[in-house]
PDB file of N, H, CA, C and O in Angstrom:
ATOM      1  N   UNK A   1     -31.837 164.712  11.249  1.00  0.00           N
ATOM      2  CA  UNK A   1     -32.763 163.744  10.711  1.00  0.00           C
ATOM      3  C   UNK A   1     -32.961 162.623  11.731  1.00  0.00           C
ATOM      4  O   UNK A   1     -31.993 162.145  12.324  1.00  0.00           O
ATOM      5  N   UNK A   2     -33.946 162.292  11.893  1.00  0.00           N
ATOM      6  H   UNK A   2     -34.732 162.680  11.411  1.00  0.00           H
ATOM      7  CA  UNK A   2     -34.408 161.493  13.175  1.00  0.00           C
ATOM      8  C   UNK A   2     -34.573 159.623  12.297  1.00  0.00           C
ATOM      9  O   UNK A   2     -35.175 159.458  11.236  1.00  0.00           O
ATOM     10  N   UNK A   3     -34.093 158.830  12.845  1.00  0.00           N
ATOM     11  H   UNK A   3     -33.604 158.964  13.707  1.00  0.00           H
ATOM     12  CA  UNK A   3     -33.732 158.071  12.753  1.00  0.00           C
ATOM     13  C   UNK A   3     -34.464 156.530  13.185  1.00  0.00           C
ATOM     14  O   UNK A   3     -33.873 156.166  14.201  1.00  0.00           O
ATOM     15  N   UNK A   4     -35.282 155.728  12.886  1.00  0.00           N
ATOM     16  H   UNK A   4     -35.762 156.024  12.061  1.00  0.00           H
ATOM     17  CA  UNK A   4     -36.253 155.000  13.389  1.00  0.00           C
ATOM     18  C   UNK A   4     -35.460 152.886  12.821  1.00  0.00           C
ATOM     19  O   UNK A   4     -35.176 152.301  11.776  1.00  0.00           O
ATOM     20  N   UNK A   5     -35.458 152.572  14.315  1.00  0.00           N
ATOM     21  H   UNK A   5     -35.689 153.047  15.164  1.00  0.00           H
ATOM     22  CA  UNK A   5     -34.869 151.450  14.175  1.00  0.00           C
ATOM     23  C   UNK A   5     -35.600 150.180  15.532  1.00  0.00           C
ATOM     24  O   UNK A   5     -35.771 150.157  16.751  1.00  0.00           O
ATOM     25  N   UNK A   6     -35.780 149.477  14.595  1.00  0.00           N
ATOM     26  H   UNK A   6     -35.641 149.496  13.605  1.00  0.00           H
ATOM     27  CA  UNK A   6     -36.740 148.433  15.452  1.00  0.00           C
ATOM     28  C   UNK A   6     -36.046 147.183  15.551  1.00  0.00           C
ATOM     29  O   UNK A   6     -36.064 146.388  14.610  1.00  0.00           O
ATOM     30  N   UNK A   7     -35.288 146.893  16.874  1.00  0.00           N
ATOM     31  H   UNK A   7     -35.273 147.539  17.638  1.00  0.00           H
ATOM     32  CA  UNK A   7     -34.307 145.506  16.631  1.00  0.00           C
ATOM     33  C   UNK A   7     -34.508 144.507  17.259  1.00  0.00           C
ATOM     34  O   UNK A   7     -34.530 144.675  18.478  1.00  0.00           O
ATOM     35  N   UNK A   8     -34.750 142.983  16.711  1.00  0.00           N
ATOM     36  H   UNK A   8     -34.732 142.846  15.720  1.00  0.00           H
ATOM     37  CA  UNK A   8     -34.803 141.961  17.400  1.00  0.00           C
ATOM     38  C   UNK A   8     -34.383 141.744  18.963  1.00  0.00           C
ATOM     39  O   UNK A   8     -33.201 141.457  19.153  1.00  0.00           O
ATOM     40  N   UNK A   9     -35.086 141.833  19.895  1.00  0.00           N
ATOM     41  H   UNK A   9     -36.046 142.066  19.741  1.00  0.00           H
ATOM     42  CA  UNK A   9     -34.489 141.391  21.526  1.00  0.00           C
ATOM     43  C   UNK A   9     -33.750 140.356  21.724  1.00  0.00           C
ATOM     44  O   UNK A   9     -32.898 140.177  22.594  1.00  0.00           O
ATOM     45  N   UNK A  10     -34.216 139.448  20.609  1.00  0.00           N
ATOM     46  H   UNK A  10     -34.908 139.593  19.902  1.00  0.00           H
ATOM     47  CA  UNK A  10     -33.187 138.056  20.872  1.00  0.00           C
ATOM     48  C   UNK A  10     -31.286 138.179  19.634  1.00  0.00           C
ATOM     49  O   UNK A  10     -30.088 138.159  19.918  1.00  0.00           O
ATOM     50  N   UNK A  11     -31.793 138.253  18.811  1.00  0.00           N
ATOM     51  H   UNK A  11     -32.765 138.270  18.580  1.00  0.00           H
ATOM     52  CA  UNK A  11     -30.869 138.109  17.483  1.00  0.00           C
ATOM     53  C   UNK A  11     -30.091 139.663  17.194  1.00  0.00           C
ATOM     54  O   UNK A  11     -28.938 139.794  16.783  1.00  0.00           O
ATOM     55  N   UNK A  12     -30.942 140.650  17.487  1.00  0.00           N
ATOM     56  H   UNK A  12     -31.878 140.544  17.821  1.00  0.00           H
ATOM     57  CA  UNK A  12     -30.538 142.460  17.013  1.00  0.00           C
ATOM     58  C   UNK A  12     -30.902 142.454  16.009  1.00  0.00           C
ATOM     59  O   UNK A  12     -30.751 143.609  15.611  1.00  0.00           O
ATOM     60  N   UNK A  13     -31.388 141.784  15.131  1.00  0.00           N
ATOM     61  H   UNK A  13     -31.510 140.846  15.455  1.00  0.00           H
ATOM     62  CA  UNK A  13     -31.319 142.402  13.564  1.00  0.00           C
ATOM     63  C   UNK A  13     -32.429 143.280  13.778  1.00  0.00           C
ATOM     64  O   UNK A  13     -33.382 143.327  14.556  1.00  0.00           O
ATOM     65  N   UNK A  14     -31.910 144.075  12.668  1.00  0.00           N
ATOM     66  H   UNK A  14     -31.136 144.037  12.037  1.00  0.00           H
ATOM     67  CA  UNK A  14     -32.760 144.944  12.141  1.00  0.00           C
ATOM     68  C   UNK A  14     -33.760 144.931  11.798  1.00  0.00           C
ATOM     69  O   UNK A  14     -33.831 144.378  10.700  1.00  0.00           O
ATOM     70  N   UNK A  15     -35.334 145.509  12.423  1.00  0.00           N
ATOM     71  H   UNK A  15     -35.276 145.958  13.314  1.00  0.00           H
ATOM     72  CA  UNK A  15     -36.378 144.342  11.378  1.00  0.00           C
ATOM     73  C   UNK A  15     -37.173 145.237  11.003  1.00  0.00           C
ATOM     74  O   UNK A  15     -38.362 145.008  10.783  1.00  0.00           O
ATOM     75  N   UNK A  16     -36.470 146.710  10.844  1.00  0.00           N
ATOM     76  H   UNK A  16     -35.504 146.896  11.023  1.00  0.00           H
ATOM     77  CA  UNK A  16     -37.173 147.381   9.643  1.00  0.00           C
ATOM     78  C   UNK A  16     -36.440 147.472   8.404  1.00  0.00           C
ATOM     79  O   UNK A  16     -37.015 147.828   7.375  1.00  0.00           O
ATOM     80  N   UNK A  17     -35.050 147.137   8.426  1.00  0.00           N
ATOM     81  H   UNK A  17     -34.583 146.848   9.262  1.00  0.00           H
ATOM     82  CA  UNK A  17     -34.270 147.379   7.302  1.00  0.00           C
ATOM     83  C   UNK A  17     -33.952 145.866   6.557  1.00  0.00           C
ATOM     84  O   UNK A  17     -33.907 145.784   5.329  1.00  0.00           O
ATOM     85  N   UNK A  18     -33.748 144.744   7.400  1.00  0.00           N
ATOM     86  H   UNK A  18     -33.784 144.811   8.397  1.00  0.00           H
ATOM     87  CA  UNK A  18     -33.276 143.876   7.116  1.00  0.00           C
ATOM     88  C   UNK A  18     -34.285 142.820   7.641  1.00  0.00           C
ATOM     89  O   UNK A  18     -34.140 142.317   8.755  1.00  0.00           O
ATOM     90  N   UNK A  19     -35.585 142.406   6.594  1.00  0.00           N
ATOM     91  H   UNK A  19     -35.702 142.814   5.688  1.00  0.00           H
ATOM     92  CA  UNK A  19     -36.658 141.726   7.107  1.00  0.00           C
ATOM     93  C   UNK A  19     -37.630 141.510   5.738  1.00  0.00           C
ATOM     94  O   UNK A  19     -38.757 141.916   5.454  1.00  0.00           O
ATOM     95  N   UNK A  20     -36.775 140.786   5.125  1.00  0.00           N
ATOM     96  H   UNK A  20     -35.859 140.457   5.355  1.00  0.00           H
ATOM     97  CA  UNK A  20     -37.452 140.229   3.661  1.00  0.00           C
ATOM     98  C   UNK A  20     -39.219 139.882   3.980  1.00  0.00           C
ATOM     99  O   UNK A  20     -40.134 140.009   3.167  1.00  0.00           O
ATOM    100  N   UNK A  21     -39.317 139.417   5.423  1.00  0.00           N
ATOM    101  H   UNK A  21     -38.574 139.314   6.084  1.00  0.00           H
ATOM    102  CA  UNK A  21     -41.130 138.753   4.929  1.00  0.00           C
ATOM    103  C   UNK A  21     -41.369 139.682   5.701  1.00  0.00           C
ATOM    104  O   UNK A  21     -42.075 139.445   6.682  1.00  0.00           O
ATOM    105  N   UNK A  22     -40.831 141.056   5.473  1.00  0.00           N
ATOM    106  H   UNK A  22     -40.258 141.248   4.676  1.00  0.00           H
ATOM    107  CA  UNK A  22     -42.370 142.234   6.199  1.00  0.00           C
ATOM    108  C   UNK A  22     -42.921 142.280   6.797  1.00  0.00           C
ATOM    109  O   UNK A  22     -44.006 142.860   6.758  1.00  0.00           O
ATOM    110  N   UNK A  23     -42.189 141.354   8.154  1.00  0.00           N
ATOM    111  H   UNK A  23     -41.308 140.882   8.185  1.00  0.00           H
ATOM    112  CA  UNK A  23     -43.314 141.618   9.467  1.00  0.00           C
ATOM    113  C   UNK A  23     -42.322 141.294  10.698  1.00  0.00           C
ATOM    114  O   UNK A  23     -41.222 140.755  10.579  1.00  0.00           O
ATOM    115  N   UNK A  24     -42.798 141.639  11.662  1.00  0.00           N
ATOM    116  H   UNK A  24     -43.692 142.077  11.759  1.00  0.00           H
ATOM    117  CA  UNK A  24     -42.055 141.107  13.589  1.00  0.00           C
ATOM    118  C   UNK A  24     -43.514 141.331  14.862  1.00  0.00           C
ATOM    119  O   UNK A  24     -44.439 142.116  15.068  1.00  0.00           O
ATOM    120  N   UNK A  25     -43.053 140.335  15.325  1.00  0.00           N
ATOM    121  H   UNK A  25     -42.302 139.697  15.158  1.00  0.00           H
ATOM    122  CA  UNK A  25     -43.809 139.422  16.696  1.00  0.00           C
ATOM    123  C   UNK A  25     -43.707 140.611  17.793  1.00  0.00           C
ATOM    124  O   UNK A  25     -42.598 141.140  17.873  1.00  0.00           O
ATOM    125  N   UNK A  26     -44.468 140.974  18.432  1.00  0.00           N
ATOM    126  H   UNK A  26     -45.369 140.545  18.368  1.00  0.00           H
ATOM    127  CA  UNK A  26     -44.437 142.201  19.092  1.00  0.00           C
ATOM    128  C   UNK A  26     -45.154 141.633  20.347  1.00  0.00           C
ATOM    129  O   UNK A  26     -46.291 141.162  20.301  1.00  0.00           O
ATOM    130  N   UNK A  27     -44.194 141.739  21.776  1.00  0.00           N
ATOM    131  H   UNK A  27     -43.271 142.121  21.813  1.00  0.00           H
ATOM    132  CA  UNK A  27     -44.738 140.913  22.976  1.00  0.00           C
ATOM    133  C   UNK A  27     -45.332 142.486  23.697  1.00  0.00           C
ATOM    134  O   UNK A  27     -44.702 143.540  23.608  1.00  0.00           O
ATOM    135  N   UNK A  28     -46.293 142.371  24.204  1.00  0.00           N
ATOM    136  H   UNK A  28     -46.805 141.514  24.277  1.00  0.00           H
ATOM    137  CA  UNK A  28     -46.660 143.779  24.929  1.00  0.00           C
ATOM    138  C   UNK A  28     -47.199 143.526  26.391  1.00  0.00           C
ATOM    139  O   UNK A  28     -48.056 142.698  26.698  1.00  0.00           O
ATOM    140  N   UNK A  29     -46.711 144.165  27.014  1.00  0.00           N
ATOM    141  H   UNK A  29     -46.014 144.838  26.764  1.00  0.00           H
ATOM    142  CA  UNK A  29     -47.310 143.732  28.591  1.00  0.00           C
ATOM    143  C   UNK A  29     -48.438 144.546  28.730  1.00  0.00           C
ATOM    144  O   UNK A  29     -48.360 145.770  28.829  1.00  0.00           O
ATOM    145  N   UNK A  30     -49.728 143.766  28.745  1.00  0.00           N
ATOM    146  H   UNK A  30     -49.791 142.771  28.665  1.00  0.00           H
ATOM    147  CA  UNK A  30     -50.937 144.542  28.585  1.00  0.00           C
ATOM    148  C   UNK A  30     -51.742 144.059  29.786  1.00  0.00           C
ATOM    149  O   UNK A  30     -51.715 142.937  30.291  1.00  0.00           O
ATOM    150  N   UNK A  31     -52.339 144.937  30.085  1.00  0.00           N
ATOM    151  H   UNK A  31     -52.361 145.849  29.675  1.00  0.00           H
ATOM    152  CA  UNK A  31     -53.365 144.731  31.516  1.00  0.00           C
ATOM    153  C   UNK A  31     -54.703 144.472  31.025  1.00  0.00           C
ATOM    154  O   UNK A  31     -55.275 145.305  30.322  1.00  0.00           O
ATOM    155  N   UNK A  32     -55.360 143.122  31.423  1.00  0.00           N
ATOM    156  H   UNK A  32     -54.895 142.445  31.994  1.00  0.00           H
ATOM    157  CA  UNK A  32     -56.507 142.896  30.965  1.00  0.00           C
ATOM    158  C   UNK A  32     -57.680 143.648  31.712  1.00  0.00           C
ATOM    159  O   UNK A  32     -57.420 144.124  32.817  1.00  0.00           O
ATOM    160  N   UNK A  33     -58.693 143.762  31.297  1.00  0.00           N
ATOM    161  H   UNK A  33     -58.904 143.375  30.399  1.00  0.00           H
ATOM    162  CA  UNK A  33     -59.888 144.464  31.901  1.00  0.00           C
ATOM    163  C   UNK A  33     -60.615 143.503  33.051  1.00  0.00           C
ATOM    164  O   UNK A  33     -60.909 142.360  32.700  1.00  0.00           O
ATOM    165  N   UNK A  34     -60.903 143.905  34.351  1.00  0.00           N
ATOM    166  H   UNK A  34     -60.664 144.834  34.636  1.00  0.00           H
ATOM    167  CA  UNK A  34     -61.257 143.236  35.158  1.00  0.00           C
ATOM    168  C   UNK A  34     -62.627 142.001  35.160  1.00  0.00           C
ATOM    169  O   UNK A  34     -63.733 142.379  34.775  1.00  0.00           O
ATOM    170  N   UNK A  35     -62.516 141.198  35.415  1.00  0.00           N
ATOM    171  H   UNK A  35     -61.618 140.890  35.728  1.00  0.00           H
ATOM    172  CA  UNK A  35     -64.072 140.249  34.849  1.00  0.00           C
ATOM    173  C   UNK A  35     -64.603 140.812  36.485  1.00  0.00           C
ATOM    174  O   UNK A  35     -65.546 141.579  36.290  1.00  0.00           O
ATOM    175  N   UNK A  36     -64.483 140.760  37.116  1.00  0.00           N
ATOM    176  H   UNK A  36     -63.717 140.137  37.275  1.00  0.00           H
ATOM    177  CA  UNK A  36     -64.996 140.925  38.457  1.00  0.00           C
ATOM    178  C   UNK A  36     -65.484 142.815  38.907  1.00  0.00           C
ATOM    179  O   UNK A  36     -64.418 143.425  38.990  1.00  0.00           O
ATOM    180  N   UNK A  37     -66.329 143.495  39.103  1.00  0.00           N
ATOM    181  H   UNK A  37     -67.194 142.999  39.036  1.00  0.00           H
ATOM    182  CA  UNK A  37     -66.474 144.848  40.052  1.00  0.00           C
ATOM    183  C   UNK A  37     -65.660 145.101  41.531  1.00  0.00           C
ATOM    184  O   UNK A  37     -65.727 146.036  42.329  1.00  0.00           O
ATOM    185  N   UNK A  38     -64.840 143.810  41.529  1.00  0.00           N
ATOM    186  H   UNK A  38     -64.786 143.051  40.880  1.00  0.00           H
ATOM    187  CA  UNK A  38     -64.456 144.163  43.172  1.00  0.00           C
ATOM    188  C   UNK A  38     -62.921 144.313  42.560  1.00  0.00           C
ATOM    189  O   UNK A  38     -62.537 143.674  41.580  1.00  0.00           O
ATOM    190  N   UNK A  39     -62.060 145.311  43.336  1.00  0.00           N
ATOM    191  H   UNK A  39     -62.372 145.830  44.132  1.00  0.00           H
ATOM    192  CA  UNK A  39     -61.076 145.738  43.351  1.00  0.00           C
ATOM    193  C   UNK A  39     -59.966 144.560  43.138  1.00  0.00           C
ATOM    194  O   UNK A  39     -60.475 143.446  43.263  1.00  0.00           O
ATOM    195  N   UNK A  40     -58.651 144.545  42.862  1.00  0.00           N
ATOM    196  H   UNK A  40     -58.238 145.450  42.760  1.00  0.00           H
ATOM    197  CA  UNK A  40     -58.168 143.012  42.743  1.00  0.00           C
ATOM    198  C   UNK A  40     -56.956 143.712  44.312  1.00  0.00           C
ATOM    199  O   UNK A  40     -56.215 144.693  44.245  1.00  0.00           O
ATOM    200  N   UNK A  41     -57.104 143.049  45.190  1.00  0.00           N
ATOM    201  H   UNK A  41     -57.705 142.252  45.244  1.00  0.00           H
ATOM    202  CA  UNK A  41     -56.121 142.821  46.343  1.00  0.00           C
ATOM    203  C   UNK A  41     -54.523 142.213  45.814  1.00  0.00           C
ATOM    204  O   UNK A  41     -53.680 142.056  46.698  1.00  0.00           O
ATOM    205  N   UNK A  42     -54.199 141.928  44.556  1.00  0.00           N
ATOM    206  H   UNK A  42     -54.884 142.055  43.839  1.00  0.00           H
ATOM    207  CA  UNK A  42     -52.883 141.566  44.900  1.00  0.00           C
ATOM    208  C   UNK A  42     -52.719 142.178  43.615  1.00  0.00           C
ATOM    209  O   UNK A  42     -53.312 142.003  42.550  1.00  0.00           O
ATOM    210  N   UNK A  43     -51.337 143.293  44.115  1.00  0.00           N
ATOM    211  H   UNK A  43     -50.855 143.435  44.979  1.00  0.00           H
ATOM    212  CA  UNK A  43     -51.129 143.485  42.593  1.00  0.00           C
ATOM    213  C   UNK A  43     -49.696 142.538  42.042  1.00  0.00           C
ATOM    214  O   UNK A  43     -48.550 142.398  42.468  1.00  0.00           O
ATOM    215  N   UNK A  44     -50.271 142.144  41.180  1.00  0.00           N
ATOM    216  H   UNK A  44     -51.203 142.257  40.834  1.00  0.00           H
ATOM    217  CA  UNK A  44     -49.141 141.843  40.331  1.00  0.00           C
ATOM    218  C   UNK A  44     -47.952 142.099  39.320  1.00  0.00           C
ATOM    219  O   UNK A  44     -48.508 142.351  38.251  1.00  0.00           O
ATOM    220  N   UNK A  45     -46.853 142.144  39.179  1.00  0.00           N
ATOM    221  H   UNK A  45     -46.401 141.939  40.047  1.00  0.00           H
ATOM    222  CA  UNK A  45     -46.382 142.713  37.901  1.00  0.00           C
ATOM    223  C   UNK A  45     -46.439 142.487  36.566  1.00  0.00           C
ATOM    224  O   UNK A  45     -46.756 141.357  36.197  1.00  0.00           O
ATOM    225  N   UNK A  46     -46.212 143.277  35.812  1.00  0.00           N
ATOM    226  H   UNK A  46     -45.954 144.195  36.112  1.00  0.00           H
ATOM    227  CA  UNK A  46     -46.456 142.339  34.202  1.00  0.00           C
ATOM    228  C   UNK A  46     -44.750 141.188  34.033  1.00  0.00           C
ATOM    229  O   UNK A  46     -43.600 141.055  34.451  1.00  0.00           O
ATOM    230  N   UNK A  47     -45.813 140.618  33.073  1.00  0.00           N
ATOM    231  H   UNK A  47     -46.748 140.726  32.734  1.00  0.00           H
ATOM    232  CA  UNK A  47     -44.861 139.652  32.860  1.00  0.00           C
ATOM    233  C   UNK A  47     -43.020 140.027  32.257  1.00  0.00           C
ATOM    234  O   UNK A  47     -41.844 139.690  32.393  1.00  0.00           O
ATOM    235  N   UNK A  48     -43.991 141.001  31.515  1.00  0.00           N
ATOM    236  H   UNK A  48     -44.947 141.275  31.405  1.00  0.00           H
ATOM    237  CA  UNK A  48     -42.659 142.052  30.850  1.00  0.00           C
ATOM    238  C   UNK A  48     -42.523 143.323  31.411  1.00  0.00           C
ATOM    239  O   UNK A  48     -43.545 143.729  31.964  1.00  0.00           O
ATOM    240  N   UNK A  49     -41.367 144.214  31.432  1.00  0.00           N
ATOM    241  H   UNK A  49     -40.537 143.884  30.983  1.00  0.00           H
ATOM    242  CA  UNK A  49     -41.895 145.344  31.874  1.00  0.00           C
ATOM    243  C   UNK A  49     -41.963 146.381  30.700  1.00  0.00           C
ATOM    244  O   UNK A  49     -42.368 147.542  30.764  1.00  0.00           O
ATOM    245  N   UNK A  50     -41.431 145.642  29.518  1.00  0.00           N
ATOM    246  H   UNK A  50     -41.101 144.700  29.466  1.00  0.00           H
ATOM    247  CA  UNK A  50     -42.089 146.637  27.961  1.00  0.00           C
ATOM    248  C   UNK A  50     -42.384 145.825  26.865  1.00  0.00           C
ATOM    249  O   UNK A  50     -42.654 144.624  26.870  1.00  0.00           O
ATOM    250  N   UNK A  51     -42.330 146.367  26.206  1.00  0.00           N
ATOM    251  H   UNK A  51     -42.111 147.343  26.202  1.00  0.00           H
ATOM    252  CA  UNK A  51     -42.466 145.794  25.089  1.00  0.00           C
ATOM    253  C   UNK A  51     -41.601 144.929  24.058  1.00  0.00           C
ATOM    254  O   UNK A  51     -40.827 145.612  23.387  1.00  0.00           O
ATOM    255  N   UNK A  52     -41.591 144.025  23.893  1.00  0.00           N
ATOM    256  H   UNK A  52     -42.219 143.470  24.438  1.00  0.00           H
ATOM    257  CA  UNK A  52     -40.221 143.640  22.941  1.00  0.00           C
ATOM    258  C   UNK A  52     -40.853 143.021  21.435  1.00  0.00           C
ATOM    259  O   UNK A  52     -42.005 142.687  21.156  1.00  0.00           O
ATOM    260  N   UNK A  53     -39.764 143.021  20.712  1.00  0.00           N
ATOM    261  H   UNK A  53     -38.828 143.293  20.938  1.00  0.00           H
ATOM    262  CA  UNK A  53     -39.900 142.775  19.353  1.00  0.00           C
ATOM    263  C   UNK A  53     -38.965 141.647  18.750  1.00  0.00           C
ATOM    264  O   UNK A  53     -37.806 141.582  19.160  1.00  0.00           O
ATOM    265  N   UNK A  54     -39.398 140.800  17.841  1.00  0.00           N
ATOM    266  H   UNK A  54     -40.339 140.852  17.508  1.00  0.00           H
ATOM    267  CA  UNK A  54     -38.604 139.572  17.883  1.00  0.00           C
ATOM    268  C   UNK A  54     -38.741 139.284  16.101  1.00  0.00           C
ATOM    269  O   UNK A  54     -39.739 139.483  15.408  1.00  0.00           O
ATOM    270  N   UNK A  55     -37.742 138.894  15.779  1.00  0.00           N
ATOM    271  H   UNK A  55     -36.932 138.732  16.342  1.00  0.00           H
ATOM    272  CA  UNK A  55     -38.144 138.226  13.853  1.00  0.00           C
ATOM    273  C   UNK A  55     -39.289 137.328  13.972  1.00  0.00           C
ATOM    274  O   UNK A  55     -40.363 137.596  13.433  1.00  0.00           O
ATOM    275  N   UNK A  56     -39.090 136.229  14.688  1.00  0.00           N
ATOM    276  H   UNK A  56     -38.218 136.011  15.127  1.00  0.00           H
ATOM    277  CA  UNK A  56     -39.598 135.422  13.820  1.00  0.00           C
ATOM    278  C   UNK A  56     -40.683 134.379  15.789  1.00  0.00           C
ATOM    279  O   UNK A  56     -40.752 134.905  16.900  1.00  0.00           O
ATOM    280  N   UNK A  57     -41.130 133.278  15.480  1.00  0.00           N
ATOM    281  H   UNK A  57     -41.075 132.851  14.577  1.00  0.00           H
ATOM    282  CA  UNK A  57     -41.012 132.324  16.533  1.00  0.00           C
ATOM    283  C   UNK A  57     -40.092 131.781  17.246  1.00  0.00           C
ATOM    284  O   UNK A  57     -40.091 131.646  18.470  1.00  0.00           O
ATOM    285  N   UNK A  58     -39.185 131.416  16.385  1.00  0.00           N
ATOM    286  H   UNK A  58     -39.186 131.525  15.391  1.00  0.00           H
ATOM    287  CA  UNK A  58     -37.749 130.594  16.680  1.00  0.00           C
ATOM    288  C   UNK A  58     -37.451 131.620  18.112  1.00  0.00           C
ATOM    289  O   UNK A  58     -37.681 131.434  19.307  1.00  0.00           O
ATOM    290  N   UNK A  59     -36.690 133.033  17.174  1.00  0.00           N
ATOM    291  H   UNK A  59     -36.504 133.184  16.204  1.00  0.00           H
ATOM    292  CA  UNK A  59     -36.350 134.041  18.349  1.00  0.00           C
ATOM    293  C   UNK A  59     -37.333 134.326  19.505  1.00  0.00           C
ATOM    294  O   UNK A  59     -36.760 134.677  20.536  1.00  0.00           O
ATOM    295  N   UNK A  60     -38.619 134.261  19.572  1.00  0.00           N
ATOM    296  H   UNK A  60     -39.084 133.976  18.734  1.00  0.00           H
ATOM    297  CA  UNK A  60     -39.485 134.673  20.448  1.00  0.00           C
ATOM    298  C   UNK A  60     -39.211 133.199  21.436  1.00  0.00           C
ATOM    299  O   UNK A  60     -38.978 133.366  22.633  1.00  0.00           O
ATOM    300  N   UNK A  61     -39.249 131.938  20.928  1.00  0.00           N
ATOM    301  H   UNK A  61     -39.438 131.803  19.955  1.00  0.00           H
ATOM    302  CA  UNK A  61     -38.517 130.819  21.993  1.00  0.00           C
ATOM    303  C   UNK A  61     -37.688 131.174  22.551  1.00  0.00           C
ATOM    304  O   UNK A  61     -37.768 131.472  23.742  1.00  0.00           O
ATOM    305  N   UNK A  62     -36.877 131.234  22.017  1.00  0.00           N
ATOM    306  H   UNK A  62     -36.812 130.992  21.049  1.00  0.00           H
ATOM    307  CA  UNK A  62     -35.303 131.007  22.564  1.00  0.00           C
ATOM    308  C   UNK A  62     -35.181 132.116  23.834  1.00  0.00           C
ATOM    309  O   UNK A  62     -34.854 131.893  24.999  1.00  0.00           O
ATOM    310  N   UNK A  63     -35.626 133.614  23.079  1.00  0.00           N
ATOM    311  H   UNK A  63     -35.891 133.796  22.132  1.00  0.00           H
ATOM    312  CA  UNK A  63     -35.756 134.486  24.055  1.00  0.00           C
ATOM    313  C   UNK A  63     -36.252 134.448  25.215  1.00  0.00           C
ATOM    314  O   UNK A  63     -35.631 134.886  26.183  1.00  0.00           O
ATOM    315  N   UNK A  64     -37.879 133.729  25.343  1.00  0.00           N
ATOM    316  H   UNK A  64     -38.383 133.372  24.557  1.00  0.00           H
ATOM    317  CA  UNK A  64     -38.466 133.124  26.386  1.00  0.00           C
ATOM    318  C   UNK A  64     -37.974 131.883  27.007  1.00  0.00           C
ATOM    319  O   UNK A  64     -38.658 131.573  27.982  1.00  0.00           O
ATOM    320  N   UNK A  65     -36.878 130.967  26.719  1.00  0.00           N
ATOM    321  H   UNK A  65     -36.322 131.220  25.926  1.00  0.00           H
ATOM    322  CA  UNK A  65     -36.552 130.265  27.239  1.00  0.00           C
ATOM    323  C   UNK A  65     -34.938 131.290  28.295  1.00  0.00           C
ATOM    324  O   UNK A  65     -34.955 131.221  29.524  1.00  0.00           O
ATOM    325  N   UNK A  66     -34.032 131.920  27.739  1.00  0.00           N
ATOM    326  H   UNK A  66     -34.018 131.977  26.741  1.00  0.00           H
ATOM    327  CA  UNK A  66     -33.414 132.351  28.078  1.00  0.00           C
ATOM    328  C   UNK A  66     -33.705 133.173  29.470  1.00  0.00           C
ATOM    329  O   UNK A  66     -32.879 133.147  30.381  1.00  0.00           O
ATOM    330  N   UNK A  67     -35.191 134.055  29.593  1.00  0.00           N
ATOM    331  H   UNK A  67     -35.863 134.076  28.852  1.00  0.00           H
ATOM    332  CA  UNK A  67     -35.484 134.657  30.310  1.00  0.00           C
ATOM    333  C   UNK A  67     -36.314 134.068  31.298  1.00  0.00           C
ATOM    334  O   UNK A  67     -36.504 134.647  32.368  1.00  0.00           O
ATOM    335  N   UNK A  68     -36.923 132.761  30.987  1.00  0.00           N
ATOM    336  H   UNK A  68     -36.769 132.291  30.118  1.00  0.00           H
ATOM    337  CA  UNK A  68     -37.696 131.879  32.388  1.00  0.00           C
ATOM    338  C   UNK A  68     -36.350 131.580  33.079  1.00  0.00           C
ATOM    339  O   UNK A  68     -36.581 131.423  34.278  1.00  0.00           O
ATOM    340  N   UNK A  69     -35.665 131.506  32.938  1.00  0.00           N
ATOM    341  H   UNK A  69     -35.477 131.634  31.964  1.00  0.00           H
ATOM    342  CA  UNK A  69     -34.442 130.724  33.996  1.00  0.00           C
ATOM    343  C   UNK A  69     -34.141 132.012  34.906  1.00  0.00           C
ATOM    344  O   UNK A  69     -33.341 131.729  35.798  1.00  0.00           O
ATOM    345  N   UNK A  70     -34.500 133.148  34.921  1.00  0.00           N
ATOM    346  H   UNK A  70     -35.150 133.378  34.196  1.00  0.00           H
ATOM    347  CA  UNK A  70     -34.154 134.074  35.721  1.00  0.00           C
ATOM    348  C   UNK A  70     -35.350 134.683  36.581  1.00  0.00           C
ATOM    349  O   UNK A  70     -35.133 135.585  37.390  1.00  0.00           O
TER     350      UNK A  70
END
């Protein structure tokens, strides 16, 4: 039986099992569509390199504060 578990990056909880207001903050490193036709010369990396998932704001701070210092 295959097993599906979605856990806070900052805190771990559980936030399909253990998440009374039915929802989580989902950061996605997404590539925007070019405004310009000319090729872009510098590539950059994403900010993230996946995706992360967080309860609430609080955790999505803290997390982003934890990870600018590096």
């Amino acid at each position: 039986m295959l097993t599906v578990s979605i856990a806070c990056d900052h805190c771990a909880r559980d936030l399909l099992a253990d998440n009374p207001a039915g929802y989580r903050i989902e950061l996605v490193p997404e590539r925007a569509p070019p405004r310009l036709t000319l090729p872009r010369l510098v590539h950059s990396p994403p900010p993230v390199e996946r995706v992360h998932h967080f309860c609430n704001l609080a955790c999505l701070g803290k997390w982003a504060a934890e990870h600018a210092r590096t």
